[in-house]
ZALUM-421942 format. One record per residue: x, y, z of N, C-alpha, C in turn; residue in three letters. Coordinates in steps of 0.05 Angstrom, whole numbers, plus 5000, padded with zeros to 4 digits. Layout:
BEGIN
XYZXYZXYZAla
...
END
This chain:
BEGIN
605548816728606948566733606648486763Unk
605848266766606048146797608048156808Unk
609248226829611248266847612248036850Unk
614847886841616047696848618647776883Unk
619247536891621547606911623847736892Unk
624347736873627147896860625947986832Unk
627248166826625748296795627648236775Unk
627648206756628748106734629748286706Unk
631948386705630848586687629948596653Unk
629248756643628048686620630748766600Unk
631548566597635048556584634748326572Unk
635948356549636048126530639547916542Unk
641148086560643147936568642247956595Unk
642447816619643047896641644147516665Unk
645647606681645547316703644047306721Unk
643147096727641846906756644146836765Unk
644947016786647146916801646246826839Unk
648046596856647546536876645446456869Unk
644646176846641946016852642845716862Unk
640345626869640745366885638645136860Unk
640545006847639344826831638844606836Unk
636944286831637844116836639143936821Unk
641343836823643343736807642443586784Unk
640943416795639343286772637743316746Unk
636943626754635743886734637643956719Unk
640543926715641844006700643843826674Unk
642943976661644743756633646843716632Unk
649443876641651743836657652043946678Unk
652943796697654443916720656644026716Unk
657044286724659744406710662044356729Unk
663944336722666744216733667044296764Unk
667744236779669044386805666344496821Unk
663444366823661744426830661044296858Unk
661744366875660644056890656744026895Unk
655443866908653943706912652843676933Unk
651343836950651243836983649043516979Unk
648843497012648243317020644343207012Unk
643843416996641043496988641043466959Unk
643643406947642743406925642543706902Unk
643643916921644144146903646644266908Unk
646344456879648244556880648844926871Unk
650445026878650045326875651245396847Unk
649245606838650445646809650145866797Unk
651346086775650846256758649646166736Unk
647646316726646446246701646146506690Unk
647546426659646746716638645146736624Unk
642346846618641046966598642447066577Unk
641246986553642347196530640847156511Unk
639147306499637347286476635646966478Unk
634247006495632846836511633346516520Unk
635946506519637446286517639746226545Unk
638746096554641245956573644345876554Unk
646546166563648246096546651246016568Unk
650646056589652745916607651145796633Unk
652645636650652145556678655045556685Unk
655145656703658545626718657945696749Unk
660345556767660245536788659145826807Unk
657645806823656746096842659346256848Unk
658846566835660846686847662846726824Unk
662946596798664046596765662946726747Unk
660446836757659347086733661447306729Unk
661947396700663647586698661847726673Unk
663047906672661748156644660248346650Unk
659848466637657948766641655148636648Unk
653748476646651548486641650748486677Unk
647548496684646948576717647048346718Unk
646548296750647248036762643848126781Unk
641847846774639647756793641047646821Unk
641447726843642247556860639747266877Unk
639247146866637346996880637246886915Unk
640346946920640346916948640446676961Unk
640746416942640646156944638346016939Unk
636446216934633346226922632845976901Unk
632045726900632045486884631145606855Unk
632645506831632945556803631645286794Unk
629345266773628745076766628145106732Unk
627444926717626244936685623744996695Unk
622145016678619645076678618244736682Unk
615044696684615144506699613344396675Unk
612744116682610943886650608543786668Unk
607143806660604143656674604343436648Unk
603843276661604042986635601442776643Unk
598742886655596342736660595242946671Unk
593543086660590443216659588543176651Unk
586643326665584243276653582643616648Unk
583643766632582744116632579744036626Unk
578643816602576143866600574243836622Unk
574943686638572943676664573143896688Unk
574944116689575944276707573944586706Unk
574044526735572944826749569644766735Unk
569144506747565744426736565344316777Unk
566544326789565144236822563344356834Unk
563244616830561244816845558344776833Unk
558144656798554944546790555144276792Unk
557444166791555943856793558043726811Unk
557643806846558943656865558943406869Unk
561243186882560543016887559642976910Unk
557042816917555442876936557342626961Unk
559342546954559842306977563042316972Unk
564142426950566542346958568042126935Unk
566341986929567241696921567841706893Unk
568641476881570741466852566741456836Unk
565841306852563341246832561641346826Unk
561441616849559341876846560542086826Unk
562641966835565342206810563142156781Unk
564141886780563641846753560741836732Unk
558641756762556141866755556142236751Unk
556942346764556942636773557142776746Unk
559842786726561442836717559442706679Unk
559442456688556742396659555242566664Unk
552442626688550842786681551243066671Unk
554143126675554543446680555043416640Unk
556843246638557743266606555243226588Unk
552443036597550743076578549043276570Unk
549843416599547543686597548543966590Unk
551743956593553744276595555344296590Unk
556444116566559744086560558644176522Unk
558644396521558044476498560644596491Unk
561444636463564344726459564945036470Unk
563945196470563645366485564945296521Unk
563245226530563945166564566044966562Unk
567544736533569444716551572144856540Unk
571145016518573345226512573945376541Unk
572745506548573545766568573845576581Unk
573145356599573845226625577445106623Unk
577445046593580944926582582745146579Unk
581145406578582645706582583145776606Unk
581745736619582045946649584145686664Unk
584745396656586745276673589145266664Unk
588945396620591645436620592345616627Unk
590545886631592146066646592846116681Unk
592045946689593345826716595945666712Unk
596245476695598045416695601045566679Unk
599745646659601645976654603146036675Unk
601046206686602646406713603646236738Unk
603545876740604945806748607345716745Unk
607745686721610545586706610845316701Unk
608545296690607745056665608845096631Unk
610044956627611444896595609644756577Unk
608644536586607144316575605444186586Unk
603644176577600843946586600343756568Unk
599443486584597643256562595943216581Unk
593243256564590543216578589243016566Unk
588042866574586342676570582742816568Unk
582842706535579342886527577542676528Unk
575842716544573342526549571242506520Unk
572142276512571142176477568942056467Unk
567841976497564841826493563141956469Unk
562041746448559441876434559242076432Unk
557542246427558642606416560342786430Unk
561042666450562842966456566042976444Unk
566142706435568442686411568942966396Unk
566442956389565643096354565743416376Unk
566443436395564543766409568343786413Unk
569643616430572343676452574643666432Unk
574643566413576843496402577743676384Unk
575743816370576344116348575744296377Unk
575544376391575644526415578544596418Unk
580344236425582244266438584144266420Unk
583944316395585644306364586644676369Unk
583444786375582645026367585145226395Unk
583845156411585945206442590345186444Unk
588844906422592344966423593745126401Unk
592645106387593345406367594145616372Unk
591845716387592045986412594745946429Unk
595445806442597145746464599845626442Unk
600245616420603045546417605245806416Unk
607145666426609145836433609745876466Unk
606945856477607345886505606845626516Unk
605445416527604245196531605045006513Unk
606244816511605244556491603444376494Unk
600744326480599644166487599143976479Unk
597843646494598543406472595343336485Unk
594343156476591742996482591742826476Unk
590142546497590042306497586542256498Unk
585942146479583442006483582141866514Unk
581041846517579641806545576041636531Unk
576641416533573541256546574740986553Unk
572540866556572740596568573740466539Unk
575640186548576740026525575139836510Unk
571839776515569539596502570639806483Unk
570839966475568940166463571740106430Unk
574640046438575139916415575439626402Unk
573239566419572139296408570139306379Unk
569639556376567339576351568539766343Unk
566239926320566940176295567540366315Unk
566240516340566640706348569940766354Unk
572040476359574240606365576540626340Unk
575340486319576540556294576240936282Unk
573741046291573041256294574141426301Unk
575541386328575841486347578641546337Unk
580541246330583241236326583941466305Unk
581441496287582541626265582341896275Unk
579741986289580842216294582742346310Unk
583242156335586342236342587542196327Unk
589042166305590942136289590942346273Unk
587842496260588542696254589042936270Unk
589142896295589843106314592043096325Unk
594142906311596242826326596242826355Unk
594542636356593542536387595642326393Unk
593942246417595542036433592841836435Unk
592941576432590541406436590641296463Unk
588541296481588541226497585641186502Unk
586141036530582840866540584140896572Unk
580840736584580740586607580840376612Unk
583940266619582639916615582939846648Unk
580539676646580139456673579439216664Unk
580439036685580038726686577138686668Unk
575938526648574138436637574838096621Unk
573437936618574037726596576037696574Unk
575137996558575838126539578138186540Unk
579138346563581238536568583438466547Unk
584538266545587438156531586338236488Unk
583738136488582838226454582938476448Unk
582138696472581338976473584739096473Unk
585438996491588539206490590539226468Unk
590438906455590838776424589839056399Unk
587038996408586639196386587539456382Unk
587139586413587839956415590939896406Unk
592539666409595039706405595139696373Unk
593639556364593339486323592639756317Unk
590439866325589740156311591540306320Unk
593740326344595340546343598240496332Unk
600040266326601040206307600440226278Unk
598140266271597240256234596740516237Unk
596740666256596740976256599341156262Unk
601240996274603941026289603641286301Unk
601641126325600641416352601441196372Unk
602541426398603241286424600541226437Unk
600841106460598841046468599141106504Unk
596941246517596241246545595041206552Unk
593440996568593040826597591340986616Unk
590140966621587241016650587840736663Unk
589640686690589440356687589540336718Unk
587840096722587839956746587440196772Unk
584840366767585940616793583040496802Unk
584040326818581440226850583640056871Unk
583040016881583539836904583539516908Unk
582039476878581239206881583639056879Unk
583838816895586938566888586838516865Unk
584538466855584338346826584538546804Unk
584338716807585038916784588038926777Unk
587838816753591238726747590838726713Unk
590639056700590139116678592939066670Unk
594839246681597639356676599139106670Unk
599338856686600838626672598838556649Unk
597038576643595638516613597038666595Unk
597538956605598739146580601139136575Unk
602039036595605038966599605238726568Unk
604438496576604038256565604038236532Unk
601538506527600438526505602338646486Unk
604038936497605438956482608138886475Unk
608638696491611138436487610038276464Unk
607438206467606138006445605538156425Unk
604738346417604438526396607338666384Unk
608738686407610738836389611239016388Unk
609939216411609139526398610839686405Unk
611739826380614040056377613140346392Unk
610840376397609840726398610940646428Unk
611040936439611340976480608740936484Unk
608640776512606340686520606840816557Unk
605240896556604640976593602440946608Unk
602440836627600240786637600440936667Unk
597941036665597241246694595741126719Unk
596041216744594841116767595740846771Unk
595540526765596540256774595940306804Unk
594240386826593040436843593040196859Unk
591939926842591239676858594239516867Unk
596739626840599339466853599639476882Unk
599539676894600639716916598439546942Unk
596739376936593839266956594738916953Unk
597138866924596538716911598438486934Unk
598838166931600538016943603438106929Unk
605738066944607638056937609437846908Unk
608537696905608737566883607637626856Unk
604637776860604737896840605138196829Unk
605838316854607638576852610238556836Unk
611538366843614338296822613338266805Unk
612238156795612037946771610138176760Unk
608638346765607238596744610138876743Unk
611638926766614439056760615839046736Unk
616738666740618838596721617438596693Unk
614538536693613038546661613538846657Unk
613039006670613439366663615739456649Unk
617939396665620039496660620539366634Unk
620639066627621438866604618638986578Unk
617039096586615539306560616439476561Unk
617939656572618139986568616740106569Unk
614340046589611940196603613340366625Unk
611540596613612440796641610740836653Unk
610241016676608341086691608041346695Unk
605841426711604341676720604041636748Unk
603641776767601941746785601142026792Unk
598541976798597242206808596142216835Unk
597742356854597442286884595542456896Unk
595542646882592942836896590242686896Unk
589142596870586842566862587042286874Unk
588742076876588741846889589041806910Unk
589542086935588742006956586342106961Unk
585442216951582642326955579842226953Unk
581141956934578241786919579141456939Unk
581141446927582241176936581241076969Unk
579740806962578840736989577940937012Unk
575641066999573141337013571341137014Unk
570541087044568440907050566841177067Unk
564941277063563141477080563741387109Unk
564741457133564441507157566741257168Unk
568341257143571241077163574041327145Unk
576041237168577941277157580041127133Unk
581041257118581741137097584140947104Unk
585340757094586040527107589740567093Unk
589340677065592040697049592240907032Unk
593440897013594641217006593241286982Unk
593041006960592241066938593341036918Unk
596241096924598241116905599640896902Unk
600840866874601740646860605440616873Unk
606440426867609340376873611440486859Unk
613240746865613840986853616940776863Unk
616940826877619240776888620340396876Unk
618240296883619539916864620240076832Unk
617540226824618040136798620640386790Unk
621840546799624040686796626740496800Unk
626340366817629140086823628539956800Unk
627139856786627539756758627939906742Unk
628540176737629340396721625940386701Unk
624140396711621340376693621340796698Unk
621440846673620841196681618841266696Unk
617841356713616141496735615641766726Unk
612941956735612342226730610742216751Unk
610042406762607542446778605842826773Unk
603542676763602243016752599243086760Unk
597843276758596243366773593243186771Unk
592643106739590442916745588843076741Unk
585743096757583543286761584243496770Unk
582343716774582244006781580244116791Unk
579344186808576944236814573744116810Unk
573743896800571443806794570843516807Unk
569643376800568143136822569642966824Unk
571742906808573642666823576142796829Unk
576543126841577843176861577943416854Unk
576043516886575643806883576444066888Unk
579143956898580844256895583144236863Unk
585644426889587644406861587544756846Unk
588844786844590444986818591745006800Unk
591844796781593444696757597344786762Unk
598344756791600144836802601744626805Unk
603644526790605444286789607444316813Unk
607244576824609744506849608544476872Unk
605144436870603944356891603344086888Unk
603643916855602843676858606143516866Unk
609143616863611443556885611143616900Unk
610343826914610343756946608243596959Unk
605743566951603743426957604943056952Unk
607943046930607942726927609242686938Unk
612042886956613342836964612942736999Unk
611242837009609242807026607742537033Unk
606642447005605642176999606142067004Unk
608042066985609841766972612841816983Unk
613042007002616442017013618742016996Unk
618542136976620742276964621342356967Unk
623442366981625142607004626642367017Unk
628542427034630842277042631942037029Unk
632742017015634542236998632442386975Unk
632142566975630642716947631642566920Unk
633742556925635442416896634642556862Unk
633442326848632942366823629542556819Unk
627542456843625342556845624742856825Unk
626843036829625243286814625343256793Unk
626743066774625043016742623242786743Unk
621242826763618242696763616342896756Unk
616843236743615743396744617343516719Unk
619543406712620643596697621643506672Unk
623643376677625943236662623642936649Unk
623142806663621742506655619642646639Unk
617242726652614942816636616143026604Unk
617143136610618943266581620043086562Unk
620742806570621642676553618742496540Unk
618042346564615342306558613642356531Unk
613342696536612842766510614242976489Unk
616642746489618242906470619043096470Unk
619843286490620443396481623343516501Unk
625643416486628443436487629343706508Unk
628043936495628944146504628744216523Unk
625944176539623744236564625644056585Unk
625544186610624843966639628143986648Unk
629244136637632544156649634544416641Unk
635544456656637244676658639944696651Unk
641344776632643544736608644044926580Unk
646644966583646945156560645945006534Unk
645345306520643345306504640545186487Unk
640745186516636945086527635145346524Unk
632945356518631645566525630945656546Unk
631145896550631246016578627946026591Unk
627145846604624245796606624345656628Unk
624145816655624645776682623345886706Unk
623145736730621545846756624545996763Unk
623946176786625446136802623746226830Unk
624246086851623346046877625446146902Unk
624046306917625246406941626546126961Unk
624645976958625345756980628345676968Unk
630645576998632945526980633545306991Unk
632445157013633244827025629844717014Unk
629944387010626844237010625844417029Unk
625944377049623844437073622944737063Unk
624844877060622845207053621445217024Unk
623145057002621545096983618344896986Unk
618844697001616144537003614544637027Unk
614844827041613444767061610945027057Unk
612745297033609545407030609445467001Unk
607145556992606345546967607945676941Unk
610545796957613345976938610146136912Unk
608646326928607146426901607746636901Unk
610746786912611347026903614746876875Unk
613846616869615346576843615646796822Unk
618346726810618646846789618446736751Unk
615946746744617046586714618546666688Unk
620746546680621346686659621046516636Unk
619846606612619346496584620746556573Unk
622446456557624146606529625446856536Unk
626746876570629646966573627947276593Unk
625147246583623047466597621347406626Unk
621847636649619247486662616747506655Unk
614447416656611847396659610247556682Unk
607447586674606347616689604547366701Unk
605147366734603947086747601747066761Unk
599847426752597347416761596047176761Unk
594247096779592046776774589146976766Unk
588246766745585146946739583446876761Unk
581546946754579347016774577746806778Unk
576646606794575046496785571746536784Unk
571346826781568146976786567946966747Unk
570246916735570046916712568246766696Unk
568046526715566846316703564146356724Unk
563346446736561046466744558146466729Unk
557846556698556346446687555646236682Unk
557645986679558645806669557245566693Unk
557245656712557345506735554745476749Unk
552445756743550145816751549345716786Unk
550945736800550045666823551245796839Unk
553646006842553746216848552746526848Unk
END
């Protein structure tokens, strides 16, 4: 077992006593708790047959069972990645991007899929990042599977096959991924059906075109006659005129559409005039569009001109569209490969990396269910993303006990516990994939 800062014992009863939660992480606040100025608060938590069966004030643990002292050590749920991409990951070292840019990405990343994305390579490559995200204290992932023309037929019984393996530990969901022409004809009726038999999620890339308002119509018709949600690749450039998101906004007011709809990146809001910043907000919120943002991968691509400095952040308006109560997540995106080449499938490096960003922090406030609580609901699932009796006991816990210590280093002597147990939080190797990669 990897050496955590506190050991845990292997007891089907035992407390987390002296943890530092954030208030907002919790399903009730228990009576007589107060609230520091940060937004947390100190607390006992009991294990018991892998179940969170009390929270009571720090210093209220009573009974036989041992007491974990965490030391003020931050207590969290386990964490939700709610926008990935596993099939493209830990592919940078054979097919670099030679400049940097969103467009070499996307050349880069086609040539690599026509020549090496056999079910095989992206089995083990969707293995080796759920088990990074395992041993980081990941609950759930939704990845977006790149659907173009055959690799449909290669990624999608791959990622059927993967989550099989991983239930019980991981939940995983998938969203279709190509450009939105593509349900303009048979191929996305195709497409719709087989996400549907995969209890998928339908999704595209939509950008500004002629079309755009017929195209979004439709993915919304095939995913209503299928009653699948739908997720969004939308508006991630810089351009003023890229203004997909009030189309989708629009469409599903005019359509009607019952399924959850989210749309990821909205990149260009933030470049856009102020007039039509409101006026794409208030369309959001009045659909029940939520959002994503992915700040790693969007500062990294976003406005890369070779030999200037970058001018803005990348990132979409987290903060407007939270004042309209529009739900917000922010999740890791890419992984190692050409449209952003680091990363460790490590969700408490894609909060501190947003908090950084996008200045979440003073006041921290609601921010830590942008990782936890929101994305859990997102995709359904009730139980995940908060801390509360008789919840399942499926939790980090972190040395750091103010923001500044838990954000300022990588907390990788964490602790994870699954189903009331710790884990082991070894990271695999990445010489594993060294065949895979041929250029090492």
């Amino acid at each position: 077992m990897t050496p955590g800062f506190v050991t845990v014992p292997e007891r089907d009863a035992y407390w987390l006593a002296n943890a530092s939660v954030p208030a907002t992480l919790l399903a009730d606040l228990p009576p007589g708790v107060p609230v520091d100025a940060d937004g947390l608060v100190r607390v006992d938590v009991m294990i018991r047959d892998a179940r969170i069966v009390a929270v009571v004030p720090a210093g209220g643990a009573d009974g036989p069972e041992p007491r974990v002292d965490l030391a003020r050590g931050q207590l969290w749920p386990c964490l939700i990645d709610v926008h990935t991409h596993l099939d493209k990951a830990h592919t940078c070292e054979r097919a670099p991007n030679p400049d940097g840019t969103f467009a070499s990405a996307l050349r880069t990343v086609a040539a690599d899929r026509s020549t090496r994305w056999s079910a095989e390579d992206v089995r083990r490559r969707i293995d080796f990042g759920l088990r990074c995200s395992w041993a980081h204290g990941t609950r759930a992932i939704r990845t977006h599977i790149d659907s173009m023309g055959p690799q449909a037929a290669i990624s999608w019984p791959v990622f059927e096959q993967v989550r099989k393996e991983w239930a019980g530990r991981i939940d995983l969901q998938a969203v279709s991924l190509i450009p939105i022409p593509a349900f303009g004809g048979p191929e996305g009726v195709e497409l719709a059906d087989r996400v549907a038999a995969a209890g998928g999620i339908l999704g595209a890339v939509a950008y500004m075109s002629p079309e755009i308002d017929t195209l979004v119509n439709r993915l919304l018709d095939l995913a209503a006659e299928r009653g699948l949600d739908v997720d969004f690749h939308c508006d991630e450039t810089g351009d003023v005129g890229a203004r997909a998101l009030s189309h989708i906004a629009r469409a599903v007011l005019r359509r009607r559409f019952r399924g959850q709809v989210v749309c990821g990146h909205c990149c260009s809001l933030a470049v856009q005039p102020p007039e039509v910043v409101s006026e794409t907000l208030d369309l959001t919120a009045e659909a029940g569009i939520s959002v994503v943002s992915l700040p790693m991968c969007n500062l990294y691509l976003q406005d890369r001109v070779p030999g200037r400095t970058p001018r803005w952040r990348g990132v979409t308006l987290l903060h407007e569209f939270a004042e309209r109560r529009v739900r917000v997540a922010v999740a890791s995106d890419n992984c190692r490969d050409a449209f952003y080449g680091f990363g460790d499938h490590d969700v408490l490096e894609v909060f501190r990396e947003a908090t950084r960003i996008c200045h979440l922090d003073r006041p921290h406030g609601d921010w830590p269910r942008a990782v936890t609580t929101t994305p859990a609901d997102l995709m359904g699932l009730a139980a995940s993303g908060r801390i509360g009796r008789g919840l399942p006991a499926d939790l980090v816990l972190f040395e750091g006990r103010t923001w500044s210590e838990l954000l300022s280093r990588p907390q990788a002597n964490r602790v994870v516990i699954r189903n009331g147990r710790a884990i082991e939080t070894r990271l695999p190797d990445y010489r594993e994939l060294d065949d895979l990669l041929g250029s090492l």
